[in-house]
ROVEXVO-524342 format. One record per residue: residue number from 1; residue in three letters; chain; y, z negated, x of N, C-alpha, C in turn. Coordinates in steps of 0.05 Angstrom, whole numbers. Layout:
N
REC  num  residu  chaine    n.c2    n.c3    n.c1   ca.c2   ca.c3   ca.c1    c.c2    c.c3    c.c1
REC  NUM     ALA       A       Y       Z       X       Y       Z       X       Y       Z       X
...
//
This chain:
165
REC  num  residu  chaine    n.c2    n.c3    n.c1   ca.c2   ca.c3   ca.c1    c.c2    c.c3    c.c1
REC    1     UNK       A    -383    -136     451    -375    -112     436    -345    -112     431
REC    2     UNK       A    -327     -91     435    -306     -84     431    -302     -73     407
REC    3     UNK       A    -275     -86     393    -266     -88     368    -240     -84     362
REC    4     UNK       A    -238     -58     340    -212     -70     324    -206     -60     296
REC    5     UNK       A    -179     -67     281    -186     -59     258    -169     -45     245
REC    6     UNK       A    -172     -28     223    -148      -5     212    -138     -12     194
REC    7     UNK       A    -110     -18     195     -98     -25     165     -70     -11     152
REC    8     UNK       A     -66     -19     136     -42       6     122     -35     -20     111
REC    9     UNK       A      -2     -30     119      15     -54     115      41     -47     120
REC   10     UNK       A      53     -56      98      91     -56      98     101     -83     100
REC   11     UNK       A     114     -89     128     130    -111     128     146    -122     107
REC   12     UNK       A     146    -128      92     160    -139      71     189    -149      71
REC   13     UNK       A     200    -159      99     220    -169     105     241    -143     108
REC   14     UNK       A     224    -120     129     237     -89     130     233     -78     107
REC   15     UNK       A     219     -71     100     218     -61      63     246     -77      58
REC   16     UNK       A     246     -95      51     271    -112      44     298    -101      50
REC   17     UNK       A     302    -105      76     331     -89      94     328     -66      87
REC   18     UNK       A     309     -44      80     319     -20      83     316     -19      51
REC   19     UNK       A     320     -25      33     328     -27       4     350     -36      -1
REC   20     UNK       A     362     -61      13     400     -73      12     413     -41      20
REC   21     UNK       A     397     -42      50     418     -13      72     427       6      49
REC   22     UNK       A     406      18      35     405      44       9     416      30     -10
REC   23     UNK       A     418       4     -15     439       9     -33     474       2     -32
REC   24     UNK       A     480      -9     -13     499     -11       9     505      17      10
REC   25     UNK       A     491      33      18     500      66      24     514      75      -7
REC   26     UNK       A     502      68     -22     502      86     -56     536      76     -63
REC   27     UNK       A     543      54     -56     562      49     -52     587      58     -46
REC   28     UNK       A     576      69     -19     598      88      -6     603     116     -21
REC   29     UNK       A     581     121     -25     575     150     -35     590     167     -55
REC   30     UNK       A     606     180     -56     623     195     -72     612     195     -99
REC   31     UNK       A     591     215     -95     570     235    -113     563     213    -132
REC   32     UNK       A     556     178    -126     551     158    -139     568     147    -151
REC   33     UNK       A     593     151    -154     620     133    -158     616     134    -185
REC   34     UNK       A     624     107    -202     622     110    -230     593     122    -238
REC   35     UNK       A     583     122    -228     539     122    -246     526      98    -246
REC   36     UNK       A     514     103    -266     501      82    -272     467      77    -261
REC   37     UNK       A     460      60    -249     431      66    -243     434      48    -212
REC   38     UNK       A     402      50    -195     406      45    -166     388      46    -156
REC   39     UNK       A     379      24    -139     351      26    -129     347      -8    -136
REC   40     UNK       A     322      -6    -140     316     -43    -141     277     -41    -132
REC   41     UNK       A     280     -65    -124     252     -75    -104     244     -97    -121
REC   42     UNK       A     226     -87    -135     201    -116    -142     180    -122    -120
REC   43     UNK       A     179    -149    -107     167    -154     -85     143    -164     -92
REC   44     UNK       A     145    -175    -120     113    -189    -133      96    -157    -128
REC   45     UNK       A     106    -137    -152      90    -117    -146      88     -95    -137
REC   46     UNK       A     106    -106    -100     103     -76     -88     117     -45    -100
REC   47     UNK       A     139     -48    -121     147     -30    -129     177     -22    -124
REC   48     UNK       A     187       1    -119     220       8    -113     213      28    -144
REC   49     UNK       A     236      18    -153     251      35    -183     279      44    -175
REC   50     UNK       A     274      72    -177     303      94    -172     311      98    -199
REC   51     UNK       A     335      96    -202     345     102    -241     371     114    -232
REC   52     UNK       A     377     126    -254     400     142    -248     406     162    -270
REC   53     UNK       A     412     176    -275     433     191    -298     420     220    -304
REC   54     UNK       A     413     228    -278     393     262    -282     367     255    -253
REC   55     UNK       A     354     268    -250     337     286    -240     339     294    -215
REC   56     UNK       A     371     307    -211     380     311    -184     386     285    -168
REC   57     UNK       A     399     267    -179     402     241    -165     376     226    -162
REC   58     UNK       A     365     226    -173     334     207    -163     330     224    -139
REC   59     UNK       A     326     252    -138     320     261    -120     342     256     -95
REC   60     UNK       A     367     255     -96     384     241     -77     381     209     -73
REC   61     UNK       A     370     201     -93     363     168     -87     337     164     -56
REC   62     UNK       A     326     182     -74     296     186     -57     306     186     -27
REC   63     UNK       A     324     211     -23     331     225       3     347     192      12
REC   64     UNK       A     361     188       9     371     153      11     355     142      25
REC   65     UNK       A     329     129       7     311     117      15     291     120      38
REC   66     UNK       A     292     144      40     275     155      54     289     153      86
REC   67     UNK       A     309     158      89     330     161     118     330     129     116
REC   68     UNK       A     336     108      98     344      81     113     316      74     124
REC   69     UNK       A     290      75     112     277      72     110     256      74     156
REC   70     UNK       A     269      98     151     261     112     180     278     103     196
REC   71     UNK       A     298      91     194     325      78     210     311      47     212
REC   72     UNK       A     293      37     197     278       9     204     254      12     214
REC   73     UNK       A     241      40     212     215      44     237     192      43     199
REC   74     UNK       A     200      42     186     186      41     164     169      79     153
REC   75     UNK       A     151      78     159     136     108     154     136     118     129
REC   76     UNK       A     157     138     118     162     141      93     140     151      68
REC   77     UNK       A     116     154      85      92     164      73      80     144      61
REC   78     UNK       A      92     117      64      76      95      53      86      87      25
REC   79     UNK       A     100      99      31     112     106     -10      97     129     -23
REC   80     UNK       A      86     118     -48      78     135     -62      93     153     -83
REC   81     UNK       A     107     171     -73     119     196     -90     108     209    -114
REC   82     UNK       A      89     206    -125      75     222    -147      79     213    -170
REC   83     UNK       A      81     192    -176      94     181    -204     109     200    -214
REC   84     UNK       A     112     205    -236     129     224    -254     151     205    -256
REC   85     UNK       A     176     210    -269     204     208    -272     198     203    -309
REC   86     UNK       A     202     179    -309     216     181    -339     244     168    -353
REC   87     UNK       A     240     182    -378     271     171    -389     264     150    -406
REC   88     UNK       A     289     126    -397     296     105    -408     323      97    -423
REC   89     UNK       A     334     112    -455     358     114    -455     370     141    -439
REC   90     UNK       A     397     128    -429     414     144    -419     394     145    -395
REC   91     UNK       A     382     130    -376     375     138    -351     352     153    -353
REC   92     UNK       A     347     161    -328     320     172    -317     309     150    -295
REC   93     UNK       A     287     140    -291     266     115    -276     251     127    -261
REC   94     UNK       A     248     133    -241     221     137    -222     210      98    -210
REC   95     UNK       A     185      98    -210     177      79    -196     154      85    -173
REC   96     UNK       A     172      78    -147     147      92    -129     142      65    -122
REC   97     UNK       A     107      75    -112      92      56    -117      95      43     -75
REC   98     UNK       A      91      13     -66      88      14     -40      53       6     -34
REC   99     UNK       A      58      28     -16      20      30      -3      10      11       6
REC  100     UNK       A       2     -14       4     -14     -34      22     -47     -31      20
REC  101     UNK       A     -55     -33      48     -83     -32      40    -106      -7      36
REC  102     UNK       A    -117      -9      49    -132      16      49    -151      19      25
REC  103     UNK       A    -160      41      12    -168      43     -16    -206      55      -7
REC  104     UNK       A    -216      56     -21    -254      59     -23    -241      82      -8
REC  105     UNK       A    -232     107     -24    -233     136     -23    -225     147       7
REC  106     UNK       A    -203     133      14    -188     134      41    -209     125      63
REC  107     UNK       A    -212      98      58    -239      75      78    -260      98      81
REC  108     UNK       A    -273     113      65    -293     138      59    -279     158      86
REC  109     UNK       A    -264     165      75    -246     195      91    -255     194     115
REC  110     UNK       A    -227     167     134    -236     158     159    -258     155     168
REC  111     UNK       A    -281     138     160    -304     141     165    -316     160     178
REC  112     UNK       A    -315     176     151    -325     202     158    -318     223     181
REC  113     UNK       A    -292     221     187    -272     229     212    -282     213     232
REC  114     UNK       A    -291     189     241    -299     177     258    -324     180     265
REC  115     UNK       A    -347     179     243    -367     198     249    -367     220     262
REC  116     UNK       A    -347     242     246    -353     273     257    -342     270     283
REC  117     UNK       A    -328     250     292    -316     254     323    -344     253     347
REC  118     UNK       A    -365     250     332    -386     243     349    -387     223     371
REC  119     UNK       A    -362     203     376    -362     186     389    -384     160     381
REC  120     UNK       A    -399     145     411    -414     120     404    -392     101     388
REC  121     UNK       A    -387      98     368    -377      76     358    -381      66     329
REC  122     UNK       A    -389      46     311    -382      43     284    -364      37     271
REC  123     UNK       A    -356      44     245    -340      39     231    -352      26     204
REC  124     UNK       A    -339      -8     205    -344      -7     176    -322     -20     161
REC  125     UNK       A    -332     -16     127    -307     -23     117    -320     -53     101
REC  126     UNK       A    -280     -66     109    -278     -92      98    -258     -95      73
REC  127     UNK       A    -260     -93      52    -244     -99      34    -219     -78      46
REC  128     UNK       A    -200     -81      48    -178     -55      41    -170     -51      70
REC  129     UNK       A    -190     -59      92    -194     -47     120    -209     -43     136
REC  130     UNK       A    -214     -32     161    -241     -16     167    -237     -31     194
REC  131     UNK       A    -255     -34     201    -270     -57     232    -284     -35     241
REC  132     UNK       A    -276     -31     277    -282      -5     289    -296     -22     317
REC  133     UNK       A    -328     -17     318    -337     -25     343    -355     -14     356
REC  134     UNK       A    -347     -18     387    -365       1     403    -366     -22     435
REC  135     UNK       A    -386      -9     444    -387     -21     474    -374     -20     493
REC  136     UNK       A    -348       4     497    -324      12     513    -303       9     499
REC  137     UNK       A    -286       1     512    -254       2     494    -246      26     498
REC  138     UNK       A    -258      49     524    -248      76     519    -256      93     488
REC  139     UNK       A    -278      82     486    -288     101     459    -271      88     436
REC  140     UNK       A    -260      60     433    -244      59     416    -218      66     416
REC  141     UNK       A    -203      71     445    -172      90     442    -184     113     441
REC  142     UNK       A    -212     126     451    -209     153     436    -209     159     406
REC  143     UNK       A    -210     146     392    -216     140     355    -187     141     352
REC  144     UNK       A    -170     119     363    -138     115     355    -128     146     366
REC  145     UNK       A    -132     155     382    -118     173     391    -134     199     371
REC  146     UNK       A    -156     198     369    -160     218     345    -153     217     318
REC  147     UNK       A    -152     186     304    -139     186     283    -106     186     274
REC  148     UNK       A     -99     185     298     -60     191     298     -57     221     301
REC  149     UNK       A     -77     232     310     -74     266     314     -79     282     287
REC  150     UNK       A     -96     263     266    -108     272     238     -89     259     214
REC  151     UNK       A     -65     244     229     -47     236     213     -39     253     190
REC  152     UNK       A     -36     272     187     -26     289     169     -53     292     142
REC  153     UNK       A     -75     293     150     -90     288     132    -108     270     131
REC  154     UNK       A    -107     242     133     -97     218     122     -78     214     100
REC  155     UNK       A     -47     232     104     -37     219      87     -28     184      87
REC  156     UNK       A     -30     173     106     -14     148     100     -13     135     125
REC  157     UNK       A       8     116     124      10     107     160     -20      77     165
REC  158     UNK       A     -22      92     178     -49      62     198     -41      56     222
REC  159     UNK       A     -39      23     220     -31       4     241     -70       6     250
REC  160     UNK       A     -72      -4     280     -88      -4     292     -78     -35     306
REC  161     UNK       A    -102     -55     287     -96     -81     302    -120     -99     305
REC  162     UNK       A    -108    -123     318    -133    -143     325    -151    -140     342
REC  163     UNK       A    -143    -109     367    -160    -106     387    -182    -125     403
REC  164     UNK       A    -199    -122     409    -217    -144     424    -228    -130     441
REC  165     UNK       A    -243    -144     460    -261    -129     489    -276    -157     488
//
């Protein structure tokens, strides 16, 4: 039986480089000169904290992050943007959250998308990734090639690894 498996993972070392790069940039940056605030990476828990002075600049922090981010091959969707913005003092804090791992609700989705493809193959789920097997390795690049086409509703980037035949 032919195998492989779906996972949603951020290199940690690129995560890394493209957080120095952004803030290396903030540096240069006019609009930043004399503000207070930046970008900082907690690696224990997966978190980037944008701080900064207003509202508009997180949102230029963001835009930052987002371009170094895609300059290391890093899929900017794997940041979680929905956190609200709060004030701390003089600053304003966003903490976006980083995606590892596929979640029940998501593991569910795909599934389900793999099902409705009507292709011979199963999908099941392992803890925060999904194990895809069938008797052709064609029916499993047809799955990869249907689930990169449904990228947009997914919502989050999936590596396709650990292939087997």
């Amino acid at each position: 039986m032919a195998s492989f498996d779906i996972v949603s993972k951020v290199d940690p070392q690129t995560l890394e480089n493209a957080v120095n790069n952004a803030k290396k940039e903030l540096l240069t940056r006019y609009d930043f000169r004399d503000t207070k605030g930046g970008i900082e990476l907690d690696k224990q828990n997966n978190v980037i904290t944008l701080s900064s002075e207003n509202s508009m600049k997180i949102k230029s922090l963001e835009d930052i992050l987002m371009g170094r981010m895609v300059k290391q091959s890093i899929d900017p969707t794997s940041l979680d943007f929905s956190a609200d913005e709060e004030a701390s003092g003089a600053l304003v804090k966003k903490k976006l959250q980083v995606r590892a791992g596929i979640d029940k609700d998501l593991s569910r989705k795909i599934q389900k998308l793999i099902k409705d493809s009507k292709l011979k193959v199963e999908a099941q789920i392992q803890g925060d990734q999904l194990r895809v097997t069938a008797k052709k390795i064609d029916d499993l690049q047809a799955v990869i090639a249907m689930l990169r086409g449904n990228a947009a509703t997914i919502g989050q980037p999936l590596q396709f690894v650990n292939m087997k035949s």
